[in-house]
PyMOL commands that place a pseudoatom at each C-alpha (Angstrom):
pseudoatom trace, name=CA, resn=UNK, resi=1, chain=A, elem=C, hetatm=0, pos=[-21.469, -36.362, 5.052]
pseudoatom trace, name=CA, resn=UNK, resi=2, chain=A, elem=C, hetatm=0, pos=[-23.038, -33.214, 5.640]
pseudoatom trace, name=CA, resn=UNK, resi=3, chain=A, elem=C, hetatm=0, pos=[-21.000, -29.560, 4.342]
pseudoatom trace, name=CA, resn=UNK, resi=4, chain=A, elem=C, hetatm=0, pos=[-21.935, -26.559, 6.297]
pseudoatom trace, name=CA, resn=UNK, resi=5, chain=A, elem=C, hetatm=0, pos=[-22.273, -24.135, 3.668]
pseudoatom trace, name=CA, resn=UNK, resi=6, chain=A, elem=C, hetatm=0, pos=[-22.723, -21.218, 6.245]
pseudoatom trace, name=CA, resn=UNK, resi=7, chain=A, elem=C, hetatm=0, pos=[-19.671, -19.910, 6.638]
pseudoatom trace, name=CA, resn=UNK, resi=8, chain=A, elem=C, hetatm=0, pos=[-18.100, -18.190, 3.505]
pseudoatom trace, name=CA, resn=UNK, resi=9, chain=A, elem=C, hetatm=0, pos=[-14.410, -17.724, 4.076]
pseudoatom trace, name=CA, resn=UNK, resi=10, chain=A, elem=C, hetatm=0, pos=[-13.760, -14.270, 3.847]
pseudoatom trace, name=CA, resn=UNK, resi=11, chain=A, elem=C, hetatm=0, pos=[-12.297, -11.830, 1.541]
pseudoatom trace, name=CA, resn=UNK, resi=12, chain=A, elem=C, hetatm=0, pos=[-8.016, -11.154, 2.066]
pseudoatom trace, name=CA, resn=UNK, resi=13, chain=A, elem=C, hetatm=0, pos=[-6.770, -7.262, 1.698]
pseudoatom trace, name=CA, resn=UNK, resi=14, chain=A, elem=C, hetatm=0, pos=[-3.643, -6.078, 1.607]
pseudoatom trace, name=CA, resn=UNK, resi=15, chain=A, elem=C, hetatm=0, pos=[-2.922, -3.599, 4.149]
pseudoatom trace, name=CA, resn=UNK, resi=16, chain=A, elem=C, hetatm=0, pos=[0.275, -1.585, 4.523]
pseudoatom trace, name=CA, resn=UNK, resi=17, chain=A, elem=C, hetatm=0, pos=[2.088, -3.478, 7.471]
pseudoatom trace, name=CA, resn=UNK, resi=18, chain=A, elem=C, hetatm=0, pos=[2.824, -0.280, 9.751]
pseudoatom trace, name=CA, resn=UNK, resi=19, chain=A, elem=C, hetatm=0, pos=[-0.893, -0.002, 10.123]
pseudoatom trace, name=CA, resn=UNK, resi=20, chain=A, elem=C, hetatm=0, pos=[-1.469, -2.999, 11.647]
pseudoatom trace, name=CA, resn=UNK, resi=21, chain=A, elem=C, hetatm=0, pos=[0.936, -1.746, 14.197]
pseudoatom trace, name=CA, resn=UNK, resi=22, chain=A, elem=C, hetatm=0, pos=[4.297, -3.430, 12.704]
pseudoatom trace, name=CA, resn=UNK, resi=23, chain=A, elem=C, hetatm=0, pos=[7.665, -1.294, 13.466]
pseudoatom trace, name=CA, resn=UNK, resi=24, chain=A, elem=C, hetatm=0, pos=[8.604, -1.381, 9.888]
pseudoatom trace, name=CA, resn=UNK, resi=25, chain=A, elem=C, hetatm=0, pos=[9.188, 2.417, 9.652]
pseudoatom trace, name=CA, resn=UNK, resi=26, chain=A, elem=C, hetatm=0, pos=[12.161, 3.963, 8.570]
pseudoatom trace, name=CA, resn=UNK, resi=27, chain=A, elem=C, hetatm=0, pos=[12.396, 5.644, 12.146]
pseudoatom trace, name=CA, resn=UNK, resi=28, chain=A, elem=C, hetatm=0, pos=[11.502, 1.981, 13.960]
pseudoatom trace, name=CA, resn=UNK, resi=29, chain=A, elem=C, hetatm=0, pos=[7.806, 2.662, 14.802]
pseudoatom trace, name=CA, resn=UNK, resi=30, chain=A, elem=C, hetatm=0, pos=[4.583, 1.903, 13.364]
pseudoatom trace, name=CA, resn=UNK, resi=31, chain=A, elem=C, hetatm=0, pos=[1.115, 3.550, 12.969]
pseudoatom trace, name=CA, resn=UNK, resi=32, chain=A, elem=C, hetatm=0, pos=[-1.278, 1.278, 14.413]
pseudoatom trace, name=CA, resn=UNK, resi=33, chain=A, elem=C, hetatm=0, pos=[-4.580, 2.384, 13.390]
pseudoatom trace, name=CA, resn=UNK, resi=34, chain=A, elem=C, hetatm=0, pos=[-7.588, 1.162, 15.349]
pseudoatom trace, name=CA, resn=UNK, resi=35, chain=A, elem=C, hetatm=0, pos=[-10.056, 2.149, 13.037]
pseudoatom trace, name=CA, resn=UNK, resi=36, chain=A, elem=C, hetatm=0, pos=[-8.739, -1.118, 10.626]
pseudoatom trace, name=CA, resn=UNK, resi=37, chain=A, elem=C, hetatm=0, pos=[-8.934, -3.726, 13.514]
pseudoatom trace, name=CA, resn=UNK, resi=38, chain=A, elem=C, hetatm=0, pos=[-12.665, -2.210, 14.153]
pseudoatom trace, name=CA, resn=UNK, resi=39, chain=A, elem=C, hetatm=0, pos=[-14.012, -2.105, 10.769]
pseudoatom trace, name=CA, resn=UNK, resi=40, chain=A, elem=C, hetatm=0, pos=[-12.110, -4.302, 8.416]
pseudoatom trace, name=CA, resn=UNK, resi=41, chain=A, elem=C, hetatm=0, pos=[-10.339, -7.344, 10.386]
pseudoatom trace, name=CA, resn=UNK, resi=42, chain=A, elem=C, hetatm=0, pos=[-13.598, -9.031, 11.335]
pseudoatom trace, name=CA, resn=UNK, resi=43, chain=A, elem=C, hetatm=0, pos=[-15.159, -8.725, 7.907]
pseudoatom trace, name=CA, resn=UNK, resi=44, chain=A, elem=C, hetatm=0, pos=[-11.614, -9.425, 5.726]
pseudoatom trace, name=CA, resn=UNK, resi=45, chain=A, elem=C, hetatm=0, pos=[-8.601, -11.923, 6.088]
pseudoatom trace, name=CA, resn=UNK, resi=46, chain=A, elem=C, hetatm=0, pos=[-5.356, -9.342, 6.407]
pseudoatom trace, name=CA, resn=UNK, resi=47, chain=A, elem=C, hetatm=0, pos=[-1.806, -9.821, 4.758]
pseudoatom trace, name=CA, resn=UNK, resi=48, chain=A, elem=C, hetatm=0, pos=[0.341, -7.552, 5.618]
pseudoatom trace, name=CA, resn=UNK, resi=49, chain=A, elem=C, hetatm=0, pos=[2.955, -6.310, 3.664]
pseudoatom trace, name=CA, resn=UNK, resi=50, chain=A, elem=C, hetatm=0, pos=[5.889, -3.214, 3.448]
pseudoatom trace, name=CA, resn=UNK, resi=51, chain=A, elem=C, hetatm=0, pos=[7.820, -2.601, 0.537]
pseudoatom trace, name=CA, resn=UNK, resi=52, chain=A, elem=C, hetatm=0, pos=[10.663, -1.009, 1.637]
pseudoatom trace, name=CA, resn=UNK, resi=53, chain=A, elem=C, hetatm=0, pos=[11.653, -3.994, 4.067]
pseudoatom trace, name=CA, resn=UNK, resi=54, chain=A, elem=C, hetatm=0, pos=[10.417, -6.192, 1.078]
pseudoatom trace, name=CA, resn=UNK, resi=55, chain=A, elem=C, hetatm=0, pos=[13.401, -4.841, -1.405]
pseudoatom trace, name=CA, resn=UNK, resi=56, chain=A, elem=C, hetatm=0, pos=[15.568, -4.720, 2.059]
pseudoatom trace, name=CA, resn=UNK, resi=57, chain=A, elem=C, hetatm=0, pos=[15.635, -1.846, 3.244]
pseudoatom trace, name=CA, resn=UNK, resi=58, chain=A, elem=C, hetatm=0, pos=[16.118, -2.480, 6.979]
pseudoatom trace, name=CA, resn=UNK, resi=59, chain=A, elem=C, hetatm=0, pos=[14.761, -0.534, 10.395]
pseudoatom trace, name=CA, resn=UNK, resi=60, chain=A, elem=C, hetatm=0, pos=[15.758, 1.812, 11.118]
pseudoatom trace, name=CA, resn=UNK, resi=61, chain=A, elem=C, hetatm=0, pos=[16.759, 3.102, 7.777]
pseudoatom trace, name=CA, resn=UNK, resi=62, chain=A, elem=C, hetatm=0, pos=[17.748, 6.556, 5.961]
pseudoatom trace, name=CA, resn=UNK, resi=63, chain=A, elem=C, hetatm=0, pos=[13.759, 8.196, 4.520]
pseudoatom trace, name=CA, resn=UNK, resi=64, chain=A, elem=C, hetatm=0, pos=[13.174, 8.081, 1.128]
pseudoatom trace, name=CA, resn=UNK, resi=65, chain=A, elem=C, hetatm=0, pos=[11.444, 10.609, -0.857]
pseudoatom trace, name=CA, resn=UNK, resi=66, chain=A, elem=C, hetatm=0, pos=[9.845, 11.225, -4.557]
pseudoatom trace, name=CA, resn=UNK, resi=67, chain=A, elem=C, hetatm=0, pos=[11.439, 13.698, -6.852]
pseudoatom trace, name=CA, resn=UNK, resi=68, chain=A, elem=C, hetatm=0, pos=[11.166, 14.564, -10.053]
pseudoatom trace, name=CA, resn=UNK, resi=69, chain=A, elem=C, hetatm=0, pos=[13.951, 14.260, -12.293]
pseudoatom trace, name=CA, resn=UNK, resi=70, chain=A, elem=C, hetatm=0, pos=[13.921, 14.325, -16.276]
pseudoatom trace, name=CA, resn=UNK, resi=71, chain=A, elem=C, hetatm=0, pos=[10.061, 14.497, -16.414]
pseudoatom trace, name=CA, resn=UNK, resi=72, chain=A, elem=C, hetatm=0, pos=[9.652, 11.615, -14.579]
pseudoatom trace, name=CA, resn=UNK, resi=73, chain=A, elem=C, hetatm=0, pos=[9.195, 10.748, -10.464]
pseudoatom trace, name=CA, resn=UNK, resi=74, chain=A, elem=C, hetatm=0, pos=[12.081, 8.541, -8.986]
pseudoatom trace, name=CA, resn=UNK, resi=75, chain=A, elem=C, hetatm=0, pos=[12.158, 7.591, -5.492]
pseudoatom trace, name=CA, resn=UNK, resi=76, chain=A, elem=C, hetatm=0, pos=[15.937, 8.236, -3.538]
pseudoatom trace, name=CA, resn=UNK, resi=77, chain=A, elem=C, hetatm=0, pos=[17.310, 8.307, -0.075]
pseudoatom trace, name=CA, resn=UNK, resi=78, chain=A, elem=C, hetatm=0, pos=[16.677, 11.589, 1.080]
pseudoatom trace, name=CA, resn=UNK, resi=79, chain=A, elem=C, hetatm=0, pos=[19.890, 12.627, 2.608]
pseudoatom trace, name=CA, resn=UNK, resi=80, chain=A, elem=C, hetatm=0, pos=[22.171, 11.963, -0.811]
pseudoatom trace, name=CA, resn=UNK, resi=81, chain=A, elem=C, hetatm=0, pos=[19.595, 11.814, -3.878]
pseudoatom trace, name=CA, resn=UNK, resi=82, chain=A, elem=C, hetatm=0, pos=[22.220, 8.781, -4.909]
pseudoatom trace, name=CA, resn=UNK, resi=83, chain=A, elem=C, hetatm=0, pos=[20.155, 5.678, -4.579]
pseudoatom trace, name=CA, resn=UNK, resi=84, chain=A, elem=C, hetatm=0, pos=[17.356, 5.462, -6.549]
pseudoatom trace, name=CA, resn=UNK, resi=85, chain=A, elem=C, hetatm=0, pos=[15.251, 2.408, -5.202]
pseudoatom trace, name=CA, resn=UNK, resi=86, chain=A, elem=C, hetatm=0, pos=[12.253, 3.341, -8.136]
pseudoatom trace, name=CA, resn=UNK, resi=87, chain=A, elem=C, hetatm=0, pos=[12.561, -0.131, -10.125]
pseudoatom trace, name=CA, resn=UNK, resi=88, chain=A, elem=C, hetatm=0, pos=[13.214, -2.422, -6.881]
pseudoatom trace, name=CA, resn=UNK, resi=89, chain=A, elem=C, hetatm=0, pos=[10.023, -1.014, -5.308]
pseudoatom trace, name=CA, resn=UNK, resi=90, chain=A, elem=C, hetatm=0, pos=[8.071, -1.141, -8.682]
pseudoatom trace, name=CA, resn=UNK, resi=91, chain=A, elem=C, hetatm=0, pos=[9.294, -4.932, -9.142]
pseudoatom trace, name=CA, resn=UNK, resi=92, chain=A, elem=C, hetatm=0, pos=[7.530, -6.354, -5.656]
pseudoatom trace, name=CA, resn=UNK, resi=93, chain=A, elem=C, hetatm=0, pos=[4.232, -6.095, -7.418]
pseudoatom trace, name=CA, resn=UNK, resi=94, chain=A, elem=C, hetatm=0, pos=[5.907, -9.291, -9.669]
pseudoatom trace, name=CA, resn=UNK, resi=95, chain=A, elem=C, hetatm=0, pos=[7.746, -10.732, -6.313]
pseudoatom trace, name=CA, resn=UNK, resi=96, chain=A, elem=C, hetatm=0, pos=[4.571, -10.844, -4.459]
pseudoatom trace, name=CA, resn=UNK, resi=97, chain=A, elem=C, hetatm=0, pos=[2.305, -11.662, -6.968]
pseudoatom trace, name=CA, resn=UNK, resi=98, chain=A, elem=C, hetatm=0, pos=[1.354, -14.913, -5.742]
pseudoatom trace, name=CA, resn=UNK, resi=99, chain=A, elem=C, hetatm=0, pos=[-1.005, -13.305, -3.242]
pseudoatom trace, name=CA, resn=UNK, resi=100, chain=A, elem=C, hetatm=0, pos=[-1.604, -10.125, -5.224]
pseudoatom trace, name=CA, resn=UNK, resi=101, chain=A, elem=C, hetatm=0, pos=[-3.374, -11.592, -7.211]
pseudoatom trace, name=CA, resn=UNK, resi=102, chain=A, elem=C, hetatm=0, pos=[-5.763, -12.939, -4.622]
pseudoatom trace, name=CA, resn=UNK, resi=103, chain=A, elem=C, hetatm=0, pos=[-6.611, -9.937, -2.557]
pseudoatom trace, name=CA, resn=UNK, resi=104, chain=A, elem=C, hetatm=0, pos=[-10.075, -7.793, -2.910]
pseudoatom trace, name=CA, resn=UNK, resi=105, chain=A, elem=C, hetatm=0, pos=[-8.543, -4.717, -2.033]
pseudoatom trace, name=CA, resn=UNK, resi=106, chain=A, elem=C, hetatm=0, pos=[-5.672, -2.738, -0.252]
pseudoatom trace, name=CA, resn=UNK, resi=107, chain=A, elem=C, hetatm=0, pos=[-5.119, -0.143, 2.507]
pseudoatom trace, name=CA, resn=UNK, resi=108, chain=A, elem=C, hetatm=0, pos=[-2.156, 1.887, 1.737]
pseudoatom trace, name=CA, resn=UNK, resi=109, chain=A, elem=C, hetatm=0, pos=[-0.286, 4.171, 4.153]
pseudoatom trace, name=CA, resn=UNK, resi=110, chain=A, elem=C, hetatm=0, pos=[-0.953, 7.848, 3.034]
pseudoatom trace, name=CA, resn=UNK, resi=111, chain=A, elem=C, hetatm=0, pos=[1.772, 10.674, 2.254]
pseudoatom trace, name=CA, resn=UNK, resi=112, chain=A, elem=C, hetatm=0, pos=[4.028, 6.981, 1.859]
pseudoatom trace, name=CA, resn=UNK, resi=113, chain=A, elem=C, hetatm=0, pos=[6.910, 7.482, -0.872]
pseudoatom trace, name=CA, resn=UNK, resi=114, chain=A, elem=C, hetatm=0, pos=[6.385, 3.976, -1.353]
pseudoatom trace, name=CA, resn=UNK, resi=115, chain=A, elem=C, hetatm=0, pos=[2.599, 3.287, -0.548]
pseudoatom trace, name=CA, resn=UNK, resi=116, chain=A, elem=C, hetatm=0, pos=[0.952, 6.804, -0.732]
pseudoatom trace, name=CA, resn=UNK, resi=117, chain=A, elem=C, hetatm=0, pos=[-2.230, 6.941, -2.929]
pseudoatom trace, name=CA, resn=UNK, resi=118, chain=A, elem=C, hetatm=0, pos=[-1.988, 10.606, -2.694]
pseudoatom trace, name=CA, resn=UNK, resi=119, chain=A, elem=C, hetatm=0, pos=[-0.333, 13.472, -0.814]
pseudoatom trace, name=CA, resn=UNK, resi=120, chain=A, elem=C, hetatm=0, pos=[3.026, 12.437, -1.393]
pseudoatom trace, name=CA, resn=UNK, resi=121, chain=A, elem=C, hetatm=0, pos=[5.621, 15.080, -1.015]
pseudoatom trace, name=CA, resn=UNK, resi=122, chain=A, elem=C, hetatm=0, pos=[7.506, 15.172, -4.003]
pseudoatom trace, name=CA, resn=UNK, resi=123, chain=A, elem=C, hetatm=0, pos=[10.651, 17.351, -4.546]
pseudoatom trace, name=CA, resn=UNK, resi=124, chain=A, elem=C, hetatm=0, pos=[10.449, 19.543, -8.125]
pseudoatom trace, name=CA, resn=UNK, resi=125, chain=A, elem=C, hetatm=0, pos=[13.150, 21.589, -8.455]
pseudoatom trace, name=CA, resn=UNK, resi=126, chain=A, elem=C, hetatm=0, pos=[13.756, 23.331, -4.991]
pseudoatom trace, name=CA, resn=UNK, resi=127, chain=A, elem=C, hetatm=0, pos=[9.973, 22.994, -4.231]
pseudoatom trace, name=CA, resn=UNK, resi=128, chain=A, elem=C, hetatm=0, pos=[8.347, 20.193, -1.966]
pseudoatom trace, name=CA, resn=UNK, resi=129, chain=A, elem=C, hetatm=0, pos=[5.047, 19.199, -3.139]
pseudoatom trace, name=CA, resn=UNK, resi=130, chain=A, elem=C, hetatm=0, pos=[2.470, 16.961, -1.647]
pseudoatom trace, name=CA, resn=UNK, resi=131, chain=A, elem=C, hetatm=0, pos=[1.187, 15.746, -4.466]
pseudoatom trace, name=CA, resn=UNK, resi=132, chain=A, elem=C, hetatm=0, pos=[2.816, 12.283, -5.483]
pseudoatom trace, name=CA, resn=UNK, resi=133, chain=A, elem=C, hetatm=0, pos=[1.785, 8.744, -5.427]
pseudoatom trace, name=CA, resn=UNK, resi=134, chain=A, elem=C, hetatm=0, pos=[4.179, 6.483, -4.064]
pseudoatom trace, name=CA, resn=UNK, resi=135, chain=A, elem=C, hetatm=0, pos=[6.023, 3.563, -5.736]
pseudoatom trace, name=CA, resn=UNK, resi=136, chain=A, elem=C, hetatm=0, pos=[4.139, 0.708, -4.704]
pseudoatom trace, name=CA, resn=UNK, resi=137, chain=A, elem=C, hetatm=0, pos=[1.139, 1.854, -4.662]
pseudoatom trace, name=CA, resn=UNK, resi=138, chain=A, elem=C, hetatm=0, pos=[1.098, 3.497, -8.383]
pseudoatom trace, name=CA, resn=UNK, resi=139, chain=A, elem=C, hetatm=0, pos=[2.560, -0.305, -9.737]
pseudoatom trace, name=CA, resn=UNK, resi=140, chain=A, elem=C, hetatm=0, pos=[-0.158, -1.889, -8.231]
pseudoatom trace, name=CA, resn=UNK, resi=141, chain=A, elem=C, hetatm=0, pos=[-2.826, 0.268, -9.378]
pseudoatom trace, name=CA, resn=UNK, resi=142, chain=A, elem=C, hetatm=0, pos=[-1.751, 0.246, -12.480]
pseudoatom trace, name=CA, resn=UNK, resi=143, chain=A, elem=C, hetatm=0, pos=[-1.613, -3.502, -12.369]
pseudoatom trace, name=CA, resn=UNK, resi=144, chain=A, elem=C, hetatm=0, pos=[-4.999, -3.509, -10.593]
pseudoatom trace, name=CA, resn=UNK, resi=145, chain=A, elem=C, hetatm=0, pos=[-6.925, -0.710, -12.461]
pseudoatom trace, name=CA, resn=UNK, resi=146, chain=A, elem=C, hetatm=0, pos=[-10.006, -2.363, -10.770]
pseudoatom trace, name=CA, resn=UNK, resi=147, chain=A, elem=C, hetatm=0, pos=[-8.748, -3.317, -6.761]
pseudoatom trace, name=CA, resn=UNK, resi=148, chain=A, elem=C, hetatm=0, pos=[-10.369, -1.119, -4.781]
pseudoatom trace, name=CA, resn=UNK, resi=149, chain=A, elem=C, hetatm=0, pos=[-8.143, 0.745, -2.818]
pseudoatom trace, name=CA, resn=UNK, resi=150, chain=A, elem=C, hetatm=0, pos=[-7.893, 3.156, 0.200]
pseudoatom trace, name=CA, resn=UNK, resi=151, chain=A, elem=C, hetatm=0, pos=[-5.594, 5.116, 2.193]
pseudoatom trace, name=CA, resn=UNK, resi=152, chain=A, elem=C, hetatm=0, pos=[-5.899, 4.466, 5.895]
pseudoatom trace, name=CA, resn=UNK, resi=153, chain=A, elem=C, hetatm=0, pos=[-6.965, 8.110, 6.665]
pseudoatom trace, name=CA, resn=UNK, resi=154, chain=A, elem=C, hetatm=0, pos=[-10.217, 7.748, 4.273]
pseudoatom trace, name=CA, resn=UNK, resi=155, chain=A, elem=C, hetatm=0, pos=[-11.615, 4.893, 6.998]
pseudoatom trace, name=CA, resn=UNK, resi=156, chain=A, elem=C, hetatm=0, pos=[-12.756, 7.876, 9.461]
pseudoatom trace, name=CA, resn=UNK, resi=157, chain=A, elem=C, hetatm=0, pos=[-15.195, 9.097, 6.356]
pseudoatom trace, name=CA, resn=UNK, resi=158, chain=A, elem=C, hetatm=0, pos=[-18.059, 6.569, 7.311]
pseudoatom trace, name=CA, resn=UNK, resi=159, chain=A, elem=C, hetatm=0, pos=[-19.170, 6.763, 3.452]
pseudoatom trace, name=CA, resn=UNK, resi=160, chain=A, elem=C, hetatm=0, pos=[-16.424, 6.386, 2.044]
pseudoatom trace, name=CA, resn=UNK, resi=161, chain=A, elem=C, hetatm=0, pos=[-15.301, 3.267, 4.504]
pseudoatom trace, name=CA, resn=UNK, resi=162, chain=A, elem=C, hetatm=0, pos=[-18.072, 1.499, 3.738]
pseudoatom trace, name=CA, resn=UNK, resi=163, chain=A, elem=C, hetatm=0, pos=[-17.937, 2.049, -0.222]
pseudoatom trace, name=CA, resn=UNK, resi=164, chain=A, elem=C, hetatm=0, pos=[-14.685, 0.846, -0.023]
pseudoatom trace, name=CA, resn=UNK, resi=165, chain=A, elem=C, hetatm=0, pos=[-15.701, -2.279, 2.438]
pseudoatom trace, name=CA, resn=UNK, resi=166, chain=A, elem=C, hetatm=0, pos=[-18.723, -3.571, -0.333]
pseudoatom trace, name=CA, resn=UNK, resi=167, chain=A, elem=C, hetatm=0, pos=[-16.542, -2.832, -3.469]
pseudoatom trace, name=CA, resn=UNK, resi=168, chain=A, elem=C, hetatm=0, pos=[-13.723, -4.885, -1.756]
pseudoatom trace, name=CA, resn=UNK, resi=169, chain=A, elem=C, hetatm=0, pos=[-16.542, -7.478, -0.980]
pseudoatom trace, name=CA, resn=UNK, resi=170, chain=A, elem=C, hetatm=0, pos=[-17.814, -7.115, -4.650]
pseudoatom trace, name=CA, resn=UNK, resi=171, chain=A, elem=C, hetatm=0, pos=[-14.072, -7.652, -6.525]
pseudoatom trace, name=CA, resn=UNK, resi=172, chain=A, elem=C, hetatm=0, pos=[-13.072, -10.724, -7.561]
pseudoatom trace, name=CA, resn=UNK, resi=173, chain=A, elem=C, hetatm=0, pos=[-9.316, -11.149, -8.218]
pseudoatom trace, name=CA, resn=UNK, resi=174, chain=A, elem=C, hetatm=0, pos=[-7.617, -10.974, -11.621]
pseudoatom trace, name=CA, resn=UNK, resi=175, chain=A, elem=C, hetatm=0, pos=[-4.491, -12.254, -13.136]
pseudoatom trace, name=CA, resn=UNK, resi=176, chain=A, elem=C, hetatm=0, pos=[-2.611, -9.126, -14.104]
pseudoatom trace, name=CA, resn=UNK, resi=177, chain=A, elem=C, hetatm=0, pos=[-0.657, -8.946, -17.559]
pseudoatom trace, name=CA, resn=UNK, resi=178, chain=A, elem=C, hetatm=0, pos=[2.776, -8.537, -16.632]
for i in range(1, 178): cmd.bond("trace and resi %d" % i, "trace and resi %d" % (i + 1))
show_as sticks, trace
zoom trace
């Protein structure tokens, strides 16, 4: 029997599920973006995946922000600072590490308090800062150190879209320590 050896399957990413125009949001919308279907869907297999609606938070829902508390970054509803939802967020990294582990890269939702790789508005004291990392995303990465990852507002920088695209197509999935 002959094998056609041709066709490679292709590489799976992990893309923040609102991109890929899922109404996951707290508010009940999404943020499609266009430029993912155009230059990453027909080179990469896609799972999608939210956080938030992974450790149930439900649509629409109360935001959540970063603050800093004690030195360290929690993330809490926004309208009562009572609910800290840091460790539940942290944790899906080990509830979905079954396909974690298999993906070449991820696209995370910027300014996210869950999946933000930067630009995250953080509250110190009375000030709001963009400069956090959300949840998810720092869990991962520090799971990952290698995966490449993105935010979904990099993709319109042509260089940096297609560094990302060959060192997603270069990585070859780890087990993580736990």
């Amino acid at each position: 029997m002959h094998q056609d050896y041709s066709q490679k399957p292709r590489p799976l990413i992990g893309i923040s599920s609102c991109l890929m125009g899922q109404k996951v949001r707290y508010d009940g919308e999404h943020q499609y973006q266009p430029l993912i279907h155009q230059y990453l869907t027909t080179t990469f297999n896609v799972m999608t995946f939210c956080p938030e609606m992974a450790i149930g938070l439900g649509v629409p829902r109360p935001k959540i922000q970063l603050v800093e508390r004690n030195r360290q970054i929690i993330c809490l509803d926004q309208a009562t600072e009572t609910l800290d939802y840091t460790q539940k967020l942290a944790a899906c990294c080990d509830s979905q590490s079954s396909w974690l582990e298999q993906i070449c890269g991820y696209v995370f939702k910027t300014k996210s308090p869950s999946c933000g790789v930067s630009k995250v508005k953080t509250r110190r004291g009375n000030a709001l800062v963009a400069d956090g990392q959300g949840i998810f995303a720092t869990e991962l990465m520090r799971r990952y150190p290698e995966l490449p990852v993105i935010e979904e507002d990099q993709l319109a920088d042509k260089h940096v879209r297609e560094n990302f695209i060959q060192a997603a197509i270069s990585y070859r999935p780890q087990i993580s320590p736990r």
